[in-house]
C-alpha positions in Angstrom: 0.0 0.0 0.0 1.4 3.3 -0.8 0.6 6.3 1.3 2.1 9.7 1.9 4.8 10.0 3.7 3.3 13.2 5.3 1.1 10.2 7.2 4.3 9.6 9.4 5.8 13.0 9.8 5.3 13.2 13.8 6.3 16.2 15.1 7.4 15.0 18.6 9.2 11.8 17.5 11.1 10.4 13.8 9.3 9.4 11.2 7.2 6.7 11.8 7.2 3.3 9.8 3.9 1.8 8.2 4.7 -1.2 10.6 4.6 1.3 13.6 1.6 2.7 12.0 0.1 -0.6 12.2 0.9 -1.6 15.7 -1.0 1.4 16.8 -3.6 0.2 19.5 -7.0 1.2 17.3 -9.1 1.9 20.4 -7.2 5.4 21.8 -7.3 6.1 17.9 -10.8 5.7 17.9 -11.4 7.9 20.3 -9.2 10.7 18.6 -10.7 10.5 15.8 -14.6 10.3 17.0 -13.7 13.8 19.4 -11.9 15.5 16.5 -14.9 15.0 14.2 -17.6 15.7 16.5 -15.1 19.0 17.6 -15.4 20.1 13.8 -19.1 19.9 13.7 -19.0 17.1 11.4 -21.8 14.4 11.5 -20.3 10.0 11.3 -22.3 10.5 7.4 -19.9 13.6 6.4 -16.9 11.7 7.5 -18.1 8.6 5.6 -18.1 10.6 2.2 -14.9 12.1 2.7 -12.9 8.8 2.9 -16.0 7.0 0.5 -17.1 4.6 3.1 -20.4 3.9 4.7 -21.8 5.5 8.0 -21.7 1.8 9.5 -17.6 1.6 8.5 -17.0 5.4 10.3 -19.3 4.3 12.9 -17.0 0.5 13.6 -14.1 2.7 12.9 -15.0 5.4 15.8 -15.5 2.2 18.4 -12.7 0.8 17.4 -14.0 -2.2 15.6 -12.4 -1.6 12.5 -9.1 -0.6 11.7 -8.6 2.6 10.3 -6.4 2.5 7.0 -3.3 5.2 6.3 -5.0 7.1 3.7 -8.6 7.0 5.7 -6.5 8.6 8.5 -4.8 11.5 6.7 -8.2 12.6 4.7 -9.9 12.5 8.2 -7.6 14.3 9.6 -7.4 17.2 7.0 -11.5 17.3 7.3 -11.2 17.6 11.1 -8.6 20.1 10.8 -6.0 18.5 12.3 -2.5 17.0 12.1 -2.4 13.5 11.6 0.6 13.9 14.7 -2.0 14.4 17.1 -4.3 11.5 16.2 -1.9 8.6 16.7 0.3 10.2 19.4 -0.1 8.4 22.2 -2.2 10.0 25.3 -2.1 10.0 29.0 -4.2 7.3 29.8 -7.4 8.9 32.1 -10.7 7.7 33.1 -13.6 9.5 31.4 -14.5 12.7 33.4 -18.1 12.1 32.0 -18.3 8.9 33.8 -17.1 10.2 36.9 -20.1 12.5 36.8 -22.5 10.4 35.9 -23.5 9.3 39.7 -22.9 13.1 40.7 -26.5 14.4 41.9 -26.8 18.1 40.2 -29.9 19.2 38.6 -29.0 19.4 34.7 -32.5 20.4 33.7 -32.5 21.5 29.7 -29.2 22.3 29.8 -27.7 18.1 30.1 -25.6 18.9 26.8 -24.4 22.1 27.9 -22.6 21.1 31.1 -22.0 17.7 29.1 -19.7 19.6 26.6 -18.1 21.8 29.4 -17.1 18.1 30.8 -15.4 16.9 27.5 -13.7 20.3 27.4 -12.3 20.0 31.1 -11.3 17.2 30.2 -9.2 17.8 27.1 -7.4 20.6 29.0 -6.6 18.4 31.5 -5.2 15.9 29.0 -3.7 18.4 27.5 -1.9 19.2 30.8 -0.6 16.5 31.7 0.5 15.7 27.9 2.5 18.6 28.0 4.4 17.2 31.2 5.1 14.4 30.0 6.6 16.3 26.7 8.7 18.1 28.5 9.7 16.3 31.6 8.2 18.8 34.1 6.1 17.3 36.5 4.0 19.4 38.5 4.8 20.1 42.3 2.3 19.1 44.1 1.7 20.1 48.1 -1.6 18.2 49.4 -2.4 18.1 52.7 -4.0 15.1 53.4 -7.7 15.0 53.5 -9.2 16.8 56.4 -11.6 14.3 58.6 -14.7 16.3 59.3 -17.2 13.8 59.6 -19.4 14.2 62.6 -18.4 17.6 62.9 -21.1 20.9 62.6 -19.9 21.8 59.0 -19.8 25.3 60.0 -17.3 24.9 63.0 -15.2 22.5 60.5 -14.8 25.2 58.1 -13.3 27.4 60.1 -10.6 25.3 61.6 -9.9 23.6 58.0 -9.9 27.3 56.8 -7.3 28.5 59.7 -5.2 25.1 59.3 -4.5 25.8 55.5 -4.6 29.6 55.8 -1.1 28.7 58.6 0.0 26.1 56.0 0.5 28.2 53.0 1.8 30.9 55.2 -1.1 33.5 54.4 -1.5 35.2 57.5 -5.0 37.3 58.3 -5.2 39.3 55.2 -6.4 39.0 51.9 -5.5 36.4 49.0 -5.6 38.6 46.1 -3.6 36.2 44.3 -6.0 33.1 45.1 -5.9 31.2 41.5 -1.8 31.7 41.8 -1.2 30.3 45.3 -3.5 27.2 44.5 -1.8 26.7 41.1 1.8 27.4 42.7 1.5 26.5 46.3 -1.0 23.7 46.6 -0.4 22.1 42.6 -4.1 22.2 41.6 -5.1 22.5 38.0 -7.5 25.6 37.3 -9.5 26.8 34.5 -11.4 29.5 33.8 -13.1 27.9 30.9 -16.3 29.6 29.7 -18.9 27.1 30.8 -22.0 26.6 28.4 -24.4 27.9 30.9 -24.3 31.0 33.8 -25.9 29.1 36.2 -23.2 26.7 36.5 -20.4 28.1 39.0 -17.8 25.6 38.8 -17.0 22.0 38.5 -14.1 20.1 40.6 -13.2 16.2 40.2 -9.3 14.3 41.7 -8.2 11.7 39.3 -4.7 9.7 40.2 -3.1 11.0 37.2 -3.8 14.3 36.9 -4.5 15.5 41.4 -6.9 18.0 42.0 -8.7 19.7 39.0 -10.9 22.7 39.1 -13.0 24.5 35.9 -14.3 27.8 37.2 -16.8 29.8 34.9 -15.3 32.5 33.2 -17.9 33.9 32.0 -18.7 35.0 36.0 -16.9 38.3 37.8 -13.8 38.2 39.2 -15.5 38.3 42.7 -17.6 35.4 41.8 -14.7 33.4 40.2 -12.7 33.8 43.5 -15.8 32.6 45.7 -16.1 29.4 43.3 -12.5 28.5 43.5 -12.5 28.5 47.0 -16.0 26.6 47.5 -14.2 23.6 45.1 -10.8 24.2 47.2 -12.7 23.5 50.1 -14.7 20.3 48.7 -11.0 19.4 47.7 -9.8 19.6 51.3 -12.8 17.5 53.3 -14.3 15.8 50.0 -11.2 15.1 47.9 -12.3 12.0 46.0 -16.0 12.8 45.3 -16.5 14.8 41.8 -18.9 17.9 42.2 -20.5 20.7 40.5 -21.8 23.4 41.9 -24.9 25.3 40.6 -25.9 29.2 41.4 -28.3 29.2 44.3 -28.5 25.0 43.7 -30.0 24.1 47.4 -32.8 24.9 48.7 -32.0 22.2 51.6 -28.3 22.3 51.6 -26.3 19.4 52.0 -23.7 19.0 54.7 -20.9 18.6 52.4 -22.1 22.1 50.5 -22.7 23.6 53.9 -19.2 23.3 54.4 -17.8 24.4 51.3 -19.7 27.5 51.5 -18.5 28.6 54.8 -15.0 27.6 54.1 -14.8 29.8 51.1 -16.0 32.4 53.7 -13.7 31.7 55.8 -10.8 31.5 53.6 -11.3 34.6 51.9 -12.3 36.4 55.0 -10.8 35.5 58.2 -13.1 36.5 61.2 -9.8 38.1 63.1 -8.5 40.0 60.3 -12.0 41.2 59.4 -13.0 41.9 63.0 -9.7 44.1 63.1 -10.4 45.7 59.8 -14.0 46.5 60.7 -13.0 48.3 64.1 -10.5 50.1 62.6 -13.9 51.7 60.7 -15.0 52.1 63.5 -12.6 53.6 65.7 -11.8 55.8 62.8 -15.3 57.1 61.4 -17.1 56.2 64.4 -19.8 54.5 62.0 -19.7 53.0 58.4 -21.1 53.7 55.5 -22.2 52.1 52.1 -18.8 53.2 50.2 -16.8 51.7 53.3 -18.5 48.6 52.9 -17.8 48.3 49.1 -14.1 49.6 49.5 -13.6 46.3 52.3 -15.4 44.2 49.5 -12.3 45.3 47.0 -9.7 44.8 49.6 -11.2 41.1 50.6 -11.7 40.5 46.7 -15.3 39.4 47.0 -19.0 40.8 46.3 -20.3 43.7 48.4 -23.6 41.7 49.2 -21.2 38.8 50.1 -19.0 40.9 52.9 -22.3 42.7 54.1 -24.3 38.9 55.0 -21.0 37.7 56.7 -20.2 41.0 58.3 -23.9 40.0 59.4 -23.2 36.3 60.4 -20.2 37.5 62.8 -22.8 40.4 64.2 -20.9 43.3 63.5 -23.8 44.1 61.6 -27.3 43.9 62.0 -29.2 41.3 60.4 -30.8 42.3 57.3 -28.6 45.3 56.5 -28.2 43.7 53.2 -31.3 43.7 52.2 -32.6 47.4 53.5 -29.5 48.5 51.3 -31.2 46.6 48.0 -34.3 48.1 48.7 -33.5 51.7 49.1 -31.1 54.1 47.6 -27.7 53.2 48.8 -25.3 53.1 45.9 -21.4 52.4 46.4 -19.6 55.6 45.9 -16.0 56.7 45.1 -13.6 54.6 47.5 -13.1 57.2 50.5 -9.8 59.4 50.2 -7.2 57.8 52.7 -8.6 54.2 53.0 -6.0 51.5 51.7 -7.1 48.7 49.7 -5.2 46.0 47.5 -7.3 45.5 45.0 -8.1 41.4 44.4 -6.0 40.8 41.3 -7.4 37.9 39.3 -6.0 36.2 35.6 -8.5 36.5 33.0 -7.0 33.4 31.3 -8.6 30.1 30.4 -5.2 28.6 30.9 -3.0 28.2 34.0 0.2 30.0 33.2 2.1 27.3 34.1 0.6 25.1 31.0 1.3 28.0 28.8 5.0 28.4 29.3 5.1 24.1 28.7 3.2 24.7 25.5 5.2 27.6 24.3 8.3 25.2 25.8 7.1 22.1 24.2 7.2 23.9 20.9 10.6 26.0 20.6 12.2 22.4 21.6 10.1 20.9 18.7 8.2 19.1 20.4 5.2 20.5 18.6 4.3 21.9 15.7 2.9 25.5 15.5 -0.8 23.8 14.4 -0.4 21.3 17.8 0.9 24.7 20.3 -2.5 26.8 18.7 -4.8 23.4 19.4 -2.9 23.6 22.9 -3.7 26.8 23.6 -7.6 26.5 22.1 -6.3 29.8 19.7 -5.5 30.1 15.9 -2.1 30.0 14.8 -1.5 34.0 14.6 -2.8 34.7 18.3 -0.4 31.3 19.4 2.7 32.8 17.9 1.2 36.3 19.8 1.3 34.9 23.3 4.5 32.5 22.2 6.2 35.7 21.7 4.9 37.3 24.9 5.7 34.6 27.0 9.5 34.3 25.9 9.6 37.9 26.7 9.1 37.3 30.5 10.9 34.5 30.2 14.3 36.1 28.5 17.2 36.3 30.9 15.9 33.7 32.7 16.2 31.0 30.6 19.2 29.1 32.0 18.5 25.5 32.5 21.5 24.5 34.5 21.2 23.9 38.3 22.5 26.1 40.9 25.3 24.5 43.2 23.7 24.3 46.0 25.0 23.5 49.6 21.9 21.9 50.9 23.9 20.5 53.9 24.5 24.3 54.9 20.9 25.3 54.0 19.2 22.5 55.8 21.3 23.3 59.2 20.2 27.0 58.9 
């Protein structure tokens, strides 16, 4: 059988031989090439006339059943818009997100596809992650605590002390974390998202696999402030509920469960510790001798999170009086210019899909040619112009510091210090 050579041009490996092409296990293919098609929009009858095949044969090929022949592969593969490369390179083997799910109690309503499809794409990114590691030999650090025992506990007390024990762990005091995304990426090893789920409604979605550790997909399509609260509800059902998959839904519960109880107040917690606030507040106090709408919103900016969602805890630790949130709503307060004088760190949060970290492997990946521009743009979910764009960006943060070599290091010395 003759077929183009182009078939065996692999951009992170030699040329591959038709016998290599033919030891190829059919079944990861099969799943390739069933997600590239259905990612292109096209239908199993569209691929059949491209390679001149029944829907049946695309249908056995897509399960599997059937092997798929050379020249079958690189027509498919121009149709789905992709290099033939990514199709047979192997993958990092990982259990089906969607079947994780499938036991998770959530209530999809009309929208089953749409969170269905913000799965798959989790999912890919995820792959994609740990692909990437494994490309460039740079396995991600990863600082778990090990899973916090709560049972029989009041969930509200547990959060709390959970909150207070990690808050000590990572070293972040009674302040803010205005860097929250960086700190769980960097300091704890978690893999976070911001993809732009299908639906508002759904805040975030968290799931641990073996392979890949902790995993997180926050909305993007929410505020900053929103974002933040989301990351840390998921960090928290990371810390007490590591090993059970979960999505959480705007306003989901009207009874809420003990493990969302939890979650909720952690976030809380986490993002606002009671003695740090409690300081901050009579500070206010002892300053202004009362506190107004404006100096409500300016503690929301320095705390990172929603003005309605300081007010109801300010309201939960009675400094405040029940209901304040809600007379505010109703009547004309408005948040005004922060007040001259009044310090605040504003809550800096990355407005990008992709954690930085799997950027700079991407980018890495592909200047050691490891990649070919077409696989860095599918990496980065981007078209080949804005790849070479953020390529180019990256390496400029990175120049100067580009030195692979290892220190010399006196770790006797340093350890004894």
């Amino acid at each position: 059988m003759l077929v183009s050579q182009d078939l065996y041009l692999i951009p992170s490996g030699p040329i591959m031989s038709e016998a290599d092409f033919e030891s190829i296990d059919p079944h990861p293919l099969a799943e390739a090439l069933r997600k590239a098609r259905k990612d292109s929009g096209l239908t199993q009858a569209d691929a059949a006339e491209i390679i001149g095949a029944s829907r049946t044969t695309v249908t056995a090929i897509e399960k599997g059943e059937r092997r798929v022949k050379a020249d079958e592969l690189i027509a498919l593969s121009r149709a789905y818009g992709r290099q033939v490369g990514d199709l047979v390179r192997p993958r990092p083997a990982i259990e089906s997100f969607r079947d994780r799910f499938k036991a998770v109690p959530h209530p999809l309503g009309p929208d089953d596809e749409g969170i269905n499809a913000s799965i798959d794409a989790f999912e890919e990114f995820c792959r994609n992650y740990i692909e990437l590691e494994e490309l460039t030999g740079s396995a991600l650090l990863q600082d778990y605590p090990l899973p916090y025992d709560i049972a029989g506990l009041d969930p509200e007390a547990a959060a709390e002390d959970v909150s207070a024990a990690e808050r000590n762990r990572l070293g972040l005091g009674e302040g803010p974390v205005p860097n929250l995304r960086e700190v769980l990426e960097g300091d704890v090893g978690l893999r976070v998202f911001y993809l732009p789920l299908l639906s508002a409604e759904y805040a975030a979605i968290y799931l641990f696999n073996e392979v890949l550790g902790g995993c997180i997909a926050v909305n993007g399509r929410h505020s900053e402030e929103r974002r933040r609260w989301s990351l840390a509800h998921q960090y928290g059902h990371f810390l007490a509920y590591r090993y059970r998959p979960a999505i959480i839904l705007e306003d989901q519960y009207r009874r809420r469960p003990e493990r969302e109880h939890f979650a909720e107040s952690f976030a809380g917690y986490f993002l606002m510790p009671s003695s740090g606030l409690k300081r901050r507040f009579h500070g206010l106090l002892r300053a202004n001798r009362t506190v107004t709408a404006a100096d409500l919103g300016a503690l929301a900016h320095y705390y990172g999170v929603s003005m309605a969602t300081l007010t109801q805890r300010l309201e939960d630790l009675r400094l405040l009086p029940s209901g304040v949130w809600d007379r505010m709503t109703e009547g004309s307060y408005r948040v005004r210019e922060t007040p001259r004088g009044y310090e605040v760190e504003p809550a800096v949060g990355p407005d990008d899909r992709l954690p930085v970290r799997y950027q700079y492997l991407a980018v890495s990946a592909y200047d050691q040619g490891l990649l070919s521009e077409g696989q860095l743009a599918r990496f980065l979910a981007t078209d080949r112009l804005e790849a070479r764009g953020i390529a180019e960006e990256l390496r400029g943060h990175a120049r100067g510091v580009t030195d692979e070599r290892p220190f010399e290091l006196d770790l006797t010395r340093i350890l004894i210090d």
